[in-house]
C-alpha positions, -999 to 999 in steps of 0.1 A, spaced: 426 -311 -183 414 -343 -180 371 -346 -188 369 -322 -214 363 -328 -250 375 -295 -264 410 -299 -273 422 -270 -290 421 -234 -283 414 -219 -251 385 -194 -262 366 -225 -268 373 -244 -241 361 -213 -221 325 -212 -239 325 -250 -234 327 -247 -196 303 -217 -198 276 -237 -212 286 -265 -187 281 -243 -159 246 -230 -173 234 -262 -177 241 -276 -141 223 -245 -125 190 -245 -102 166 -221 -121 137 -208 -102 103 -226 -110 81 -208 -129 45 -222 -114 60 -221 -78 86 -195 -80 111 -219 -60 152 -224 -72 142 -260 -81 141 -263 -113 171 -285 -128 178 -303 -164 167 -339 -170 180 -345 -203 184 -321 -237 157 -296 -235 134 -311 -208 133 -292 -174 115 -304 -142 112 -288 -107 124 -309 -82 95 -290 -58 62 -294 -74 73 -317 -100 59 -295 -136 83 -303 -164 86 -275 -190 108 -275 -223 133 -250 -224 168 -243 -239 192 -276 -246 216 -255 -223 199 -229 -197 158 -230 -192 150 -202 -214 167 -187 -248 168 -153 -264 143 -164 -286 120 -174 -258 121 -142 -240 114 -126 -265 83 -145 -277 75 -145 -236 76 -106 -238 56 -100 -270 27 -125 -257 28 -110 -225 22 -73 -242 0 -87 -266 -24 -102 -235 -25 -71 -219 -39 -52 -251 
């Protein structure tokens, strides 16, 4: 048990390790579609291929939130 900071109740020591797996993934690039795209500190992501840095989720590169707001500009475009 030794590294983590949670120190009571297992439920929460799960979603700590959750977010600690989603935030050490490869995502895939969004300019050059590659699984390159990894987090260089809270927020900040930048592919590791073609170097474009985009700002994302503190956690994972993109957030409900986001998606949605992606989607709704996306149907919005095509009107």
């Amino acid at each position: 048990m030794s590294g983590r900071d949670v120190r009571y109740g297992a439920e929460i020591r799960k979603q700590a390790d959750k977010v600690r797996a989603t935030k050490r993934l490869s995502y895939s690039c969004p300019t050059c579609g590659k699984l390159a795209v990894r987090r260089t500190s809270n927020s900040k992501w930048t592919c590791k291929s073609c170097g474009s840095s985009f700002a994302g989720g503190a956690y994972s590169l993109s957030t409900p939130a986001g998606d949605v707001s992606n989607r709704l500009l996306t149907e919005y475009k095509k009107r």
